[in-house]
Residue, then its C-alpha position, 0 to 999 in steps of 0.5 A: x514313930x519314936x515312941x513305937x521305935x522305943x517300944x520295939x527295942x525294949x519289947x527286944x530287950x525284954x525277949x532278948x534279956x529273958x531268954x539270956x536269964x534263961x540260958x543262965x539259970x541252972x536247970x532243974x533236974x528233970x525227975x527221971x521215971x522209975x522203971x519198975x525193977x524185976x526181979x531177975x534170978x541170975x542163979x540157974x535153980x537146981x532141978x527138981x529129982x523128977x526132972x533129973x530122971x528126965x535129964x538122964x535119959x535125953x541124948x545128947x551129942x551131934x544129931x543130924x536132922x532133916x534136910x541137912x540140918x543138925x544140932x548139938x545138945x550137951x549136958x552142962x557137967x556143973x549144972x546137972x540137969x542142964x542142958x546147952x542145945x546149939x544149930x545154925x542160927x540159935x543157941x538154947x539153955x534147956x533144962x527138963x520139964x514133966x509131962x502127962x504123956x511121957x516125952x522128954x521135953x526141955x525148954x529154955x522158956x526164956x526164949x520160947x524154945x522147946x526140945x521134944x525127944x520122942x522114941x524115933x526121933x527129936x525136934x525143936x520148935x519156937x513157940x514164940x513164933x509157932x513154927x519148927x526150927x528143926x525137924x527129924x533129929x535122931x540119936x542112934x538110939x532113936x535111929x534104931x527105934x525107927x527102924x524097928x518101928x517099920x519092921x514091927x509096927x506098933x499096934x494102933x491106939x484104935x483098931x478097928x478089927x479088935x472092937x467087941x461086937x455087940x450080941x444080936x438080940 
């Protein structure tokens, strides 16, 4: 019995001793995991001479959208080019991007959002989540266009009544 009481108390001290040099010791340094670094271009790039014509067309001002909406787009004065786009619940750094079909479109692509100004009216959408945050938003100008696009329709891209006929033969 003695000596199984021996063994126990140095088995003790072993583990007890052990986890005190332990505790002790200096700990090693863990090797932290490099992140891989991106580049980030704090430094907003000046647009493009294509894309400043683009700019100086948009509307920029208080514009009321549907359903009570409304968003306030202003040109950045130090950044031309630029453009600070605000509504309830969002806040947008747009600048001008080209397209093949002639709409104005700005996008903070950063955050996914894209402005379309077309000639009777603006909406915003975020192309993260697929879905319109505002809808119908309308300059005067674009007021005006509207009206006059009910009083003058524009002629359909296809028209039924203006096909050529074949000749019978």
């Amino acid at each position: 019995m003695r000596s199984l009481m021996k063994m126990a108390l140095t088995l003790w001290i072993g583990f007890f001793g052990f986890n005190l040099a332990l505790a002790q010791s200096p700990a090693k340094p863990v090797p932290k995991k490099e992140t891989p670094k991106r580049a980030v271009n704090a430094v907003e790039q000046p647009v493009a001479p294509q894309e400043l014509s683009i700019a100086e067309r948009v509307h920029v001002g208080h514009l009321p959208c549907e359903l009570g909406a409304s968003v306030r787009l202003t040109a950045d004065a130090n950044l031309p080019g630029y453009f600070n786009l605000q509504g309830k619940g969002y806040k947008y750094r747009m600048r001008p991007v080209t397209t093949s079909t002639g709409a104005i479109r700005l996008e903070d692509e950063k955050a996914g959002a894209v402005w379309l100004q077309l000639a009777n009216k603006s909406m915003l959408m975020d192309q993260k989540n697929g879905r319109r945050l505002a809808d119908e938003c309308a300059h005067p100008n674009q007021v005006a266009m509207a009206n006059e696009m009910k009083l003058n329709p524009p002629p359909a891209l296809i028209d039924m009544n203006t096909m050529p006929t074949a000749a019978p033969r």
